[in-house]
N, C-alpha and C positions, 0 to 999 in steps of 0.2 A: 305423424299428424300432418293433414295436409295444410298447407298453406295456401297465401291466396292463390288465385289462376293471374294467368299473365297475360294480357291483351296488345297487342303490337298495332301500334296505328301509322299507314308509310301514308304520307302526303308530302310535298314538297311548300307547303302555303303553310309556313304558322300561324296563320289565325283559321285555318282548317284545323290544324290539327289541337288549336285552342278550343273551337266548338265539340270538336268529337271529344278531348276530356271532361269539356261542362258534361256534354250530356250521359258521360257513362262512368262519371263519376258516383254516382246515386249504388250503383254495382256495389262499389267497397270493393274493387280490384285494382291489382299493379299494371298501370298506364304504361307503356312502353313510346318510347315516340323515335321515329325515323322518315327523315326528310328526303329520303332517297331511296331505290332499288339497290343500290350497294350495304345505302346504310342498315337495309332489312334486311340484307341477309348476311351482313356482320353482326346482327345482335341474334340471328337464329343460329350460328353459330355454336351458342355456351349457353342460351338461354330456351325453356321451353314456353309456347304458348298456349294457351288455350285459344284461339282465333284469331285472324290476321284481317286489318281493315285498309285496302290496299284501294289507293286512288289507282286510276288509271290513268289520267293522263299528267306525264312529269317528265319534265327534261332528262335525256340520256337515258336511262333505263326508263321503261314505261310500265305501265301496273302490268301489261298482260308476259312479258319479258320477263319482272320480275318472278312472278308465278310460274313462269318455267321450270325457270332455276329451283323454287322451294320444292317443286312435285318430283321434278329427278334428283333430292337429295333423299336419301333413305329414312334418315332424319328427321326430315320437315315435312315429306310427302302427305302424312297426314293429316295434316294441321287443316282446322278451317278456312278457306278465305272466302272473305264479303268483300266484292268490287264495288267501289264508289265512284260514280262521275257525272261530271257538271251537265253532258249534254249527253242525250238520248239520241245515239246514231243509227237505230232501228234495230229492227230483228239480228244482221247479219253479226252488227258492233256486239249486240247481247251474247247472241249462238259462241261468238269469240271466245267471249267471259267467261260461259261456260268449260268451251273447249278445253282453256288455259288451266283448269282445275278448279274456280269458283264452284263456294255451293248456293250463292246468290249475288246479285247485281243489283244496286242501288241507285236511284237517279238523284241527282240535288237539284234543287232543297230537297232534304227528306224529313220523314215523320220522327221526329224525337224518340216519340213514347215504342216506333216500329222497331227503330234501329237498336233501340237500349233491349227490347222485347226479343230479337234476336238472335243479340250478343248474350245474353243471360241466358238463351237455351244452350249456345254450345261454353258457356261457363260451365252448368250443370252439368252437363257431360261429361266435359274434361275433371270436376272433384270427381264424381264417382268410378271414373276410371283410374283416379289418383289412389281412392279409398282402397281400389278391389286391389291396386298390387301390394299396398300394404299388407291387404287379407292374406294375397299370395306369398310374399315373404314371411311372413311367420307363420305361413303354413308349409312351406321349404324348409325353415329355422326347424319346425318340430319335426319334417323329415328325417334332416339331416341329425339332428342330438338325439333323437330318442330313438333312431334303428329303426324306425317303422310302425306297429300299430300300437297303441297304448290300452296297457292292462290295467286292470280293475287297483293291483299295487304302483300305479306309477302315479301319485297324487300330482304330482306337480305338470307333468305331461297331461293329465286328464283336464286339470285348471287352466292348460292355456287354451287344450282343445274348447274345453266352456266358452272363455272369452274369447275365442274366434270364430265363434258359429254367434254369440249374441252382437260382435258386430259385423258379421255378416249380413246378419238378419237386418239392421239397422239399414245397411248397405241395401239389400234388398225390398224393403219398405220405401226408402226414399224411389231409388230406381221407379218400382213401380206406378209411384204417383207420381212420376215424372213423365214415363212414357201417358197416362191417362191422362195426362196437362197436352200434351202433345198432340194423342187424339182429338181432346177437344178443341184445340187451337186450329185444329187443319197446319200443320207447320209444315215445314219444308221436307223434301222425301229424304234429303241428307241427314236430318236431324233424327227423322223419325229413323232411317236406317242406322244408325250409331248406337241411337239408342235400344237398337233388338240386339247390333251386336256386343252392347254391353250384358245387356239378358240374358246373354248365352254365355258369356264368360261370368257370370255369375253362379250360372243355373251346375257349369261344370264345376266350382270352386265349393258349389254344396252339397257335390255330390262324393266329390273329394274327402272333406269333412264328414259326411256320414260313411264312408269307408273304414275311416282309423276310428269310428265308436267300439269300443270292444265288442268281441262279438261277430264283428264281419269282417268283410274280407281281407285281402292281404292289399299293400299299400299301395296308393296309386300314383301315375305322374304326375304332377305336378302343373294345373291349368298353363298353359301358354299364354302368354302374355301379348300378346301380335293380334 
């Protein structure tokens, strides 16, 4: 079952990092807070997130510093990050942000309802990639115990293949009307790219599943995960 997503917020200002829980508390997500570039990447660490809300400017480590460090760990490289900062240094400061691995850049004050609009695309993201490896573990699980494709006598192998094609489907219903939210938002090309390649690790995981229906072919590997 998945549970919540995890939001990591680095600012080095508590009463920054106070307004960024008011406003993305409404989520119903676990708040992570780090007051530092060290302190971020001791909580990345042990812990995974669904997107990383990373100031830029902070004593000792600085946000773009910081994001170094997360994109050359194996680990963390993929995670999202949204740059936050007080002042707008122009194009070169932005072009930076990007550089550093952001998939966007924020200026303060910002919009509430933008920044919470956001973080709750790459929330969605991160459950349904949570959902699909569950799909992919108990579809390993039936690799692995049942030898391979499941016959017309194998009741109990045929019942989990059931209940993992009906929540796949489920997985793939959501998905879909995610990416069409997206369409219509105009959102960002990071968003909207994550979200084809979750498409496609879906699209392989139900092709997998009609594989082992009795009837066809012999077993397949087992979608990648990556």
């Amino acid at each position: 079952m998945v549970q919540k997503a995890k939001i990591l917020l680095v600012d080095d200002r508590p009463e920054n990092l106070l307004a960024l829980e008011a406003i993305l508390s409404a989520l119903d997500q676990t708040l992570v807070r780090a007051s530092s570039g060290e302190e971020a990447l001791k909580a990345l660490l042990t812990d995974d997130f669904a997107v990383i809300l990373l100031d830029v400017q902070m004593p000792g480590m600085d946000g773009f510093e910081t994001a170094a460090h997360i994109k050359r760990r194996e680990r963390t490289r993929d995670i999202p990050i949204i740059f936050l900062t007080a002042i707008n240094h122009g194009p070169h400061h932005t072009f930076r942000g990007y550089a550093a691995g952001a998939v966007d850049y924020i200026s303060k004050p910002f919009d509430p309802w933008v920044l919470r609009a956001k973080v709750s695309v790459f929330v969605e993201l991160y459950m349904k990639n949570c959902q699909l490896r569950e799909q992919a573990a108990l579809l390993r699980l039936q690799l692995e115990g049942g030898g391979g494709k499941a016959t017309a006598g194998d009741k109990e192998p045929a019942g989990l293949l059931a209940e993992l094609s009906a929540r796949l489907a489920a997985v793939e219903e959501q998905a879909e009307a995610l990416s069409k939210q997206l369409d219509d938002e105009s959102a960002d090309a990071a968003a909207v790219a994550t979200a084809a390649h979750l498409e496609r690790k879906l699209t392989g995981l139900r092709r997998a599943l009609d594989a082992l229906e009795p009837g066809t072919g012999s077993s397949p590997a087992v979608p990648s995960q990556n």
